[in-house]
TIVO-2410 file (N, C-alpha, C; in nm, 3 decimals):
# residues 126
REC num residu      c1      c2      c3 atome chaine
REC   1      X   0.880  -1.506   0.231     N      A
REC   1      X   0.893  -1.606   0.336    CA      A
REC   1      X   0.979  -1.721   0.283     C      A
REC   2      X   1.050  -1.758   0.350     N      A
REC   2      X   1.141  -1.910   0.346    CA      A
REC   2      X   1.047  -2.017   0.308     C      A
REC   3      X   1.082  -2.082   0.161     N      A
REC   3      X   1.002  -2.145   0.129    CA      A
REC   3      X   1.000  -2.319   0.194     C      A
REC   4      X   1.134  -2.307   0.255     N      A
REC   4      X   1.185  -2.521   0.265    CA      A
REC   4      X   1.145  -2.408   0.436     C      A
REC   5      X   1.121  -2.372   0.515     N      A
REC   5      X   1.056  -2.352   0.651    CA      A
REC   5      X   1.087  -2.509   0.722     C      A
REC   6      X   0.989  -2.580   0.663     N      A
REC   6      X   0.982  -2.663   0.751    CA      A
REC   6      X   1.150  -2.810   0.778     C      A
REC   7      X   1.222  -2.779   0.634     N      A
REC   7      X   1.340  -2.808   0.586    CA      A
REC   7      X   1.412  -2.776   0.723     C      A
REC   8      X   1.425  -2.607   0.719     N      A
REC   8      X   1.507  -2.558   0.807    CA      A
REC   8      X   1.521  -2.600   0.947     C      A
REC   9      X   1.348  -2.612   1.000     N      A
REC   9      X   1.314  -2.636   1.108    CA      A
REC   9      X   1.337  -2.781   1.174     C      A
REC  10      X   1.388  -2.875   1.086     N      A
REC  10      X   1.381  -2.991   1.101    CA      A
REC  10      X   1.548  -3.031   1.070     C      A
REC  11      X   1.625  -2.932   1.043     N      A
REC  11      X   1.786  -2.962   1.058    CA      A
REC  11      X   1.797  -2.884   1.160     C      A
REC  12      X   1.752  -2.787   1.181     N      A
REC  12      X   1.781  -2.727   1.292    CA      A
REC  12      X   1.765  -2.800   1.477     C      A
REC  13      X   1.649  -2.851   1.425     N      A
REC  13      X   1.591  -2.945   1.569    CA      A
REC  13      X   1.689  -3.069   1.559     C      A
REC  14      X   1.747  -3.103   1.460     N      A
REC  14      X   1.830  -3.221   1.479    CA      A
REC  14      X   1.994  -3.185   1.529     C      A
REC  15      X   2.034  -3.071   1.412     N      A
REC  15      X   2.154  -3.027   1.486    CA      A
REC  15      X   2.170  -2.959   1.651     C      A
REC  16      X   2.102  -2.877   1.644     N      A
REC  16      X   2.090  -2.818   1.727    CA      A
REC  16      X   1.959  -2.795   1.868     C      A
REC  17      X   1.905  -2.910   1.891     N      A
REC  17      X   1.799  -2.894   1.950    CA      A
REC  17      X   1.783  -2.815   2.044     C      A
REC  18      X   1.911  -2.787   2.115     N      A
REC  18      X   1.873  -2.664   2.257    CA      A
REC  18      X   1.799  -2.528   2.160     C      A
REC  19      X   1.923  -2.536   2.065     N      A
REC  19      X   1.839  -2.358   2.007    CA      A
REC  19      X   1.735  -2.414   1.920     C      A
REC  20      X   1.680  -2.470   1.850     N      A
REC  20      X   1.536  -2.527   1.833    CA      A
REC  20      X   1.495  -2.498   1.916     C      A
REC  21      X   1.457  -2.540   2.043     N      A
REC  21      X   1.349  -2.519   2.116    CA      A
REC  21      X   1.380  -2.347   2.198     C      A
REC  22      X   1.459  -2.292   2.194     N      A
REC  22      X   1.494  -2.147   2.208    CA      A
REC  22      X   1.415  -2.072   2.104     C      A
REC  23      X   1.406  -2.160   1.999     N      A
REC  23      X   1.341  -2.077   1.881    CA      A
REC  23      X   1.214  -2.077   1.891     C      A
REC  24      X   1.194  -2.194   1.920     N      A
REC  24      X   1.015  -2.210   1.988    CA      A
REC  24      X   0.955  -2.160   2.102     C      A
REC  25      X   1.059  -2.123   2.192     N      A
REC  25      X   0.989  -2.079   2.281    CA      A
REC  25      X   0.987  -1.909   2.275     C      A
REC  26      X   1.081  -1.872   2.178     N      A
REC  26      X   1.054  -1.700   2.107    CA      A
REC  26      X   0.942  -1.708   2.053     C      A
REC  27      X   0.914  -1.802   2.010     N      A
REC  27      X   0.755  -1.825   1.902    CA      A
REC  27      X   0.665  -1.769   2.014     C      A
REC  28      X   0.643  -1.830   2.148     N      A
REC  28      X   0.544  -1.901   2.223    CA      A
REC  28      X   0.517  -1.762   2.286     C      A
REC  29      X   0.631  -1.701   2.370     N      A
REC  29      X   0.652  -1.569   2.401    CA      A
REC  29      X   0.623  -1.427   2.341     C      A
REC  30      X   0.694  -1.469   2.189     N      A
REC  30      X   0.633  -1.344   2.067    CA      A
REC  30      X   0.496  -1.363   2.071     C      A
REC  31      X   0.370  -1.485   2.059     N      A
REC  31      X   0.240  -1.464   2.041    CA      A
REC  31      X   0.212  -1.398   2.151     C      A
REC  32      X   0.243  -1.507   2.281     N      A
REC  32      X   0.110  -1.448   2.408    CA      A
REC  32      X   0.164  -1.287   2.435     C      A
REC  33      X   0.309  -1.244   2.418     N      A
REC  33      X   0.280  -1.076   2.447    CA      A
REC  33      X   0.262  -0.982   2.351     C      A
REC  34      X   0.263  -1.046   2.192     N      A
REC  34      X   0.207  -0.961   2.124    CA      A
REC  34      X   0.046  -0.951   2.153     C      A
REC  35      X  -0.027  -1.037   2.173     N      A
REC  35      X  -0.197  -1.046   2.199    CA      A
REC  35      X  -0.176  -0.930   2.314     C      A
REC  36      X  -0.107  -0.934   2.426     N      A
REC  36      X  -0.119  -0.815   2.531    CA      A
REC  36      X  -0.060  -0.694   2.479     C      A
REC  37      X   0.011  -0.687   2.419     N      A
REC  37      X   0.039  -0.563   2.407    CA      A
REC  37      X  -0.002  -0.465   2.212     C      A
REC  38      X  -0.047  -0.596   2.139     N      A
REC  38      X  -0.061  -0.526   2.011    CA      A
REC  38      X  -0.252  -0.522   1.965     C      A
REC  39      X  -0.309  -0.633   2.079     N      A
REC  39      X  -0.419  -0.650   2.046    CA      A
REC  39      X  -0.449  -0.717   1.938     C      A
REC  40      X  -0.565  -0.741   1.961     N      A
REC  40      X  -0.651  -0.891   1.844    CA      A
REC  40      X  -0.640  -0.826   1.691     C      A
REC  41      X  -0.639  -0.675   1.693     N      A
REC  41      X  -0.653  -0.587   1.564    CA      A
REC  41      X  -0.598  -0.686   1.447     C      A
REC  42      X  -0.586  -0.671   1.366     N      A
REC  42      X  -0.471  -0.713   1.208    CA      A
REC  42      X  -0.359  -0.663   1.226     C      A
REC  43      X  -0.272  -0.583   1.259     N      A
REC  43      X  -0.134  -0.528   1.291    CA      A
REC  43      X  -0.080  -0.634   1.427     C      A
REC  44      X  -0.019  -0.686   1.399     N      A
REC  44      X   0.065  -0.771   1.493    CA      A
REC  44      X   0.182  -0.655   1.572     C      A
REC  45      X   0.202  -0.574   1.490     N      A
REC  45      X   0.304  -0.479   1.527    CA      A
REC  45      X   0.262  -0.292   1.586     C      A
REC  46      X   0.135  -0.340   1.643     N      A
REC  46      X   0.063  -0.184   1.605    CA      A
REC  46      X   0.121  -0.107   1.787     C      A
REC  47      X   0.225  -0.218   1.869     N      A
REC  47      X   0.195  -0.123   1.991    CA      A
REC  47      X   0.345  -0.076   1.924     C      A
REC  48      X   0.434  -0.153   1.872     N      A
REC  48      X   0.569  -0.029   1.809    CA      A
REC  48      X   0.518   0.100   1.711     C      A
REC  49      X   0.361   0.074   1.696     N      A
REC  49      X   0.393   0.212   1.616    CA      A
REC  49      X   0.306   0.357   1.659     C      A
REC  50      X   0.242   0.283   1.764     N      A
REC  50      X   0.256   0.410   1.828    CA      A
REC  50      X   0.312   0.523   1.840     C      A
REC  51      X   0.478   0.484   1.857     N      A
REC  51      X   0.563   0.583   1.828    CA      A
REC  51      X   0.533   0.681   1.725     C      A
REC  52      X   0.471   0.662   1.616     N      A
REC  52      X   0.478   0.705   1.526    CA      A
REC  52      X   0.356   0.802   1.487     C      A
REC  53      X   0.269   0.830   1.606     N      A
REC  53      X   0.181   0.937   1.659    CA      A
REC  53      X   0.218   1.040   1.677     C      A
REC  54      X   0.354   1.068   1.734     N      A
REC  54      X   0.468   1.119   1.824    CA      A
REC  54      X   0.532   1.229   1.716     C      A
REC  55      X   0.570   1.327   1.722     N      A
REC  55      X   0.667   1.367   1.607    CA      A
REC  55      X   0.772   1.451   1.708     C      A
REC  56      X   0.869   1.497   1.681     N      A
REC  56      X   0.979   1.585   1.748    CA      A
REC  56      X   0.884   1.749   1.666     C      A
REC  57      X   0.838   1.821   1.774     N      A
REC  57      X   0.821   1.955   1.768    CA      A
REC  57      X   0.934   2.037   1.720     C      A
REC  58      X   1.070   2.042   1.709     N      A
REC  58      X   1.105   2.100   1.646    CA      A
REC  58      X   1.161   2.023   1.515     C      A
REC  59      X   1.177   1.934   1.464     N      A
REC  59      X   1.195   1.886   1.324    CA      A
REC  59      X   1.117   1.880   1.272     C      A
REC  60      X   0.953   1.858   1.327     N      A
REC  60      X   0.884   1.783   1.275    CA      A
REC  60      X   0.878   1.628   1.211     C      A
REC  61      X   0.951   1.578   1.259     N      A
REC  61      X   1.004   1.415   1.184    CA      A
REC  61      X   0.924   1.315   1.292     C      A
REC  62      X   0.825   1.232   1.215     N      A
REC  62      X   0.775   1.128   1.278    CA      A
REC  62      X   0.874   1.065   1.361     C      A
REC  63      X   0.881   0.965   1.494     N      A
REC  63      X   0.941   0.890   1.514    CA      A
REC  63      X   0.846   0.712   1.461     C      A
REC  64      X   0.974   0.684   1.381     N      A
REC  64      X   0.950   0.555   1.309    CA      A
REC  64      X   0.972   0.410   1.383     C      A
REC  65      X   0.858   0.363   1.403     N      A
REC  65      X   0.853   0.240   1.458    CA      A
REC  65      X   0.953   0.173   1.510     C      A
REC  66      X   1.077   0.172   1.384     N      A
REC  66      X   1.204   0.109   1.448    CA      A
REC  66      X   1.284   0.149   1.524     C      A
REC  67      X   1.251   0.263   1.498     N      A
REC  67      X   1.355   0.334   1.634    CA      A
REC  67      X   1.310   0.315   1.803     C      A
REC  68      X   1.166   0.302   1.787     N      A
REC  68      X   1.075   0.269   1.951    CA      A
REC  68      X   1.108   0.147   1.956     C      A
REC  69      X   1.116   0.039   1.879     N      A
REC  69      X   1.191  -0.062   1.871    CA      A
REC  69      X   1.315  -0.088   1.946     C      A
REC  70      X   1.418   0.001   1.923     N      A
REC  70      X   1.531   0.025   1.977    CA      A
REC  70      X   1.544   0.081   2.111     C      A
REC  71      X   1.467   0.190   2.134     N      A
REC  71      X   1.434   0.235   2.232    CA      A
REC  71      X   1.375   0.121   2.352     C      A
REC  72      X   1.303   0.044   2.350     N      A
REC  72      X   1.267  -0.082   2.418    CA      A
REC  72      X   1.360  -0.164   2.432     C      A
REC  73      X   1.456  -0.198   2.340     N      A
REC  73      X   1.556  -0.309   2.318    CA      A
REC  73      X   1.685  -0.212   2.458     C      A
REC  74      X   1.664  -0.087   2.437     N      A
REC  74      X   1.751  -0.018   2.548    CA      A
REC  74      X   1.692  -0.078   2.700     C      A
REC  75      X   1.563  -0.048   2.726     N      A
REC  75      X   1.527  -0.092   2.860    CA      A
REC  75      X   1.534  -0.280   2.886     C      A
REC  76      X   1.549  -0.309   2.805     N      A
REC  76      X   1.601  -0.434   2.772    CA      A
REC  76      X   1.767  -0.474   2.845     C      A
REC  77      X   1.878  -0.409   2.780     N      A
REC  77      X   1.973  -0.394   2.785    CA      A
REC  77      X   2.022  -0.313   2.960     C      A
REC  78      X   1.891  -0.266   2.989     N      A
REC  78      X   1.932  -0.189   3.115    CA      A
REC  78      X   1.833  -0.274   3.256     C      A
REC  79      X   1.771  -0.356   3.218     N      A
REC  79      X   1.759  -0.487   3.261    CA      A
REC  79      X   1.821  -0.600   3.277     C      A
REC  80      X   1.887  -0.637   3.172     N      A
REC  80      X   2.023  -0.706   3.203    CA      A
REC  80      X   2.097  -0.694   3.237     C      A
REC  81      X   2.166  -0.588   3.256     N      A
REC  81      X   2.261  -0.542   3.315    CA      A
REC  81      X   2.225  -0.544   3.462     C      A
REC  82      X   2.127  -0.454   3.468     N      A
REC  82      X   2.079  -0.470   3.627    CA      A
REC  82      X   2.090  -0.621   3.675     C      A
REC  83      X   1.994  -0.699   3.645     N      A
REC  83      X   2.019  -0.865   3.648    CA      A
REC  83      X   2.166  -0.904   3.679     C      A
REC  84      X   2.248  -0.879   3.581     N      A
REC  84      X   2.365  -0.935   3.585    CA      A
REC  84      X   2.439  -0.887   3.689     C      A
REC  85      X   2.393  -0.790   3.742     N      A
REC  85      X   2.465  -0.700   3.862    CA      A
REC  85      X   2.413  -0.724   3.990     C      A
REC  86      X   2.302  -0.811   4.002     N      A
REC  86      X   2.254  -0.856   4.138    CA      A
REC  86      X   2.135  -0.786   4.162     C      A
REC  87      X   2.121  -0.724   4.062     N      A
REC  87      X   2.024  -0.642   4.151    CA      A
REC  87      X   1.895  -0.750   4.130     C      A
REC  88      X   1.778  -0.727   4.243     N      A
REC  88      X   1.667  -0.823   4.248    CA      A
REC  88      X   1.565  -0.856   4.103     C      A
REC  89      X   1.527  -0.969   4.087     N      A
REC  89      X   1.428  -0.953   3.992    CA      A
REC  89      X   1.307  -0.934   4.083     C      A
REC  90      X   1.230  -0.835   4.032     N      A
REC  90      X   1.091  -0.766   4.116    CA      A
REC  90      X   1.002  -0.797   3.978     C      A
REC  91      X   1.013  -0.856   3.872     N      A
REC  91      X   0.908  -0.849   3.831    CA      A
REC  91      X   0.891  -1.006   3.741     C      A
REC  92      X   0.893  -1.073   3.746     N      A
REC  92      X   0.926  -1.216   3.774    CA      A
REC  92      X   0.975  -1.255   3.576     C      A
REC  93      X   1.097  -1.180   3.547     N      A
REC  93      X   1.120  -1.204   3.404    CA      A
REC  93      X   1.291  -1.244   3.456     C      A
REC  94      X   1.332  -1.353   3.438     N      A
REC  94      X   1.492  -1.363   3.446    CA      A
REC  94      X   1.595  -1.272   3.339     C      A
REC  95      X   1.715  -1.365   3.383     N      A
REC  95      X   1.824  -1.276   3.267    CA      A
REC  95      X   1.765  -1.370   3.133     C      A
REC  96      X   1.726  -1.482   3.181     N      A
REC  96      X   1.785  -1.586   3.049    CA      A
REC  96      X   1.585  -1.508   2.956     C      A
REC  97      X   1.491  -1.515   3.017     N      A
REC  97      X   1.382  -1.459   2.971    CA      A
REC  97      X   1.411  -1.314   2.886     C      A
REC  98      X   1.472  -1.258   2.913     N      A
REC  98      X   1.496  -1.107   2.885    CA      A
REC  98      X   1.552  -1.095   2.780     C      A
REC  99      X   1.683  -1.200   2.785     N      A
REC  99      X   1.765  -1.213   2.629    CA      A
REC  99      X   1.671  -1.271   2.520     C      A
REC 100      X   1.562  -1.386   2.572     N      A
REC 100      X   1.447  -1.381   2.463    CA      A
REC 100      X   1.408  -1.305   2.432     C      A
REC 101      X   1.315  -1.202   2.508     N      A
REC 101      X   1.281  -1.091   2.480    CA      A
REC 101      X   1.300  -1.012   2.370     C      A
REC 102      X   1.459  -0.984   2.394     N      A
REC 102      X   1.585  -0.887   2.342    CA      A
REC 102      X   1.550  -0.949   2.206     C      A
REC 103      X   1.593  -1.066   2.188     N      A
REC 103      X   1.584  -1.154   2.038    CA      A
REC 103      X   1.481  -1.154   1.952     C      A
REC 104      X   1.340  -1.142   2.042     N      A
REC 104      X   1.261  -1.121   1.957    CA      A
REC 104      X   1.260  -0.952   1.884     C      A
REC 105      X   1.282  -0.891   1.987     N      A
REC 105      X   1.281  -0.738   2.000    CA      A
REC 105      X   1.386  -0.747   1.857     C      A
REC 106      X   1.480  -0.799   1.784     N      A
REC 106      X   1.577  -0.771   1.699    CA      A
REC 106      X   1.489  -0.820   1.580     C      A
REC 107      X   1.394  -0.930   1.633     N      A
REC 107      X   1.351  -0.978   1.483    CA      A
REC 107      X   1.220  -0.874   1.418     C      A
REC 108      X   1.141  -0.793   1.559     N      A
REC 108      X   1.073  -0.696   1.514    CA      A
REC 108      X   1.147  -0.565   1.430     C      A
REC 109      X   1.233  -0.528   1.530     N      A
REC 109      X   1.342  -0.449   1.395    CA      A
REC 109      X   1.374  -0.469   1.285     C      A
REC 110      X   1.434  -0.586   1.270     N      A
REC 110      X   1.411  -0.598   1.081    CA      A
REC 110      X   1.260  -0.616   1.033     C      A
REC 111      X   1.213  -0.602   1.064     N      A
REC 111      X   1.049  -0.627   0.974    CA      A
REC 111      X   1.039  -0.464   0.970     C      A
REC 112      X   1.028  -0.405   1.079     N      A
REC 112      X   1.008  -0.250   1.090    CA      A
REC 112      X   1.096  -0.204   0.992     C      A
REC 113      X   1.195  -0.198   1.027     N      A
REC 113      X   1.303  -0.085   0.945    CA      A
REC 113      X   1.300  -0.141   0.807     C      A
REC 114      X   1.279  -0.254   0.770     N      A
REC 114      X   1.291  -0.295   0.625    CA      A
REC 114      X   1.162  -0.217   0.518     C      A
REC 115      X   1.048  -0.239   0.616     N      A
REC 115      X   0.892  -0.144   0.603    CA      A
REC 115      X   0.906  -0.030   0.587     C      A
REC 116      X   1.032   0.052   0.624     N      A
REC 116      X   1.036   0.157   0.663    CA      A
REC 116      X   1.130   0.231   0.531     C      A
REC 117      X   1.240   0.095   0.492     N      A
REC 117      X   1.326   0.161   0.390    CA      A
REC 117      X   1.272   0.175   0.283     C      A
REC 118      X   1.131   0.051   0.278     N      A
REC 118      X   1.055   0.012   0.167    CA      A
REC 118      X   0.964   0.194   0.068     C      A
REC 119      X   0.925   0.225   0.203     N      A
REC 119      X   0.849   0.329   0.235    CA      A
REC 119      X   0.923   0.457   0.170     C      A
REC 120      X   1.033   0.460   0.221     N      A
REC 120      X   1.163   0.558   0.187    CA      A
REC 120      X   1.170   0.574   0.099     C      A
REC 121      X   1.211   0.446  -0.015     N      A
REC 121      X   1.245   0.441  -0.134    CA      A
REC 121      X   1.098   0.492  -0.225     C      A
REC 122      X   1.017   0.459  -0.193     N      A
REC 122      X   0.858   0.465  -0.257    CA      A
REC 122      X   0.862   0.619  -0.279     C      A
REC 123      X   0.910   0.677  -0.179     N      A
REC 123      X   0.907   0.830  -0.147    CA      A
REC 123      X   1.000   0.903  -0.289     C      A
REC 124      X   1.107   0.829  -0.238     N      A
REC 124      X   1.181   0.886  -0.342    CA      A
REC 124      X   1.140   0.881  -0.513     C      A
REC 125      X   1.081   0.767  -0.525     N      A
REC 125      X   1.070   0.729  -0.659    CA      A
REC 125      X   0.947   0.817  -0.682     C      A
REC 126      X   0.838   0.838  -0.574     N      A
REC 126      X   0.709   0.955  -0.647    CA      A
REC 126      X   0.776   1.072  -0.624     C      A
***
């Protein structure tokens, strides 16, 4: 973890306060829908790994967290687009909400896939 955190957080709110508070409100957004969708459990990250129940019947190869990751970040991307194309919002999340979304959705990917290379390498070395 970033040890000057609060360093960062406090040039950042001065230079830049719009994205400061963009950053805070990814904060605010990342808690209340991780609680809905990952549960109170200890895994903050446990509804991406679901995926990983899942295997491809003919490879046999788990699908790895980060990739469901990606896979979400797609319906993401096909939401915005829709958005940006007129089509109605029916489910009361804007464009500008969605690109949060998206952002957080990138910062769960590096935690995943980094877990994942971690894992990799472990493999290799036993």
């Amino acid at each position: 973890m970033i040890k000057d955190w609060q360093k960062i957080f406090e040039e950042t709110q001065k230079r830049s306060p719009k994205f400061f508070d963009l950053l805070i409100k990814s904060a605010d957004i990342h808690n209340r829908k991780n609680k809905n969708y990952a549960g109170v459990g200890e895994d903050p990250f446990a509804n991406f790994r679901e995926c990983e129940k899942f295997s491809c019947p003919y490879c046999k190869n788990k699908i790895p967290a980060w990739l469901g990751v990606v896979i979400r970040e797609s319906d993401k991307w096909s939401r915005i687009t829709n958005l940006l194309g007129g089509v109605e919002d029916l489910v009361g999340e804007s464009v500008l909400d969605t690109f949060l979304d998206l952002s957080i959705y990138g910062k769960i990917f590096c935690i995943l896939y980094t877990e994942w290379e971690q894992q990799q390498e472990k493999k290799r070395v036993d």
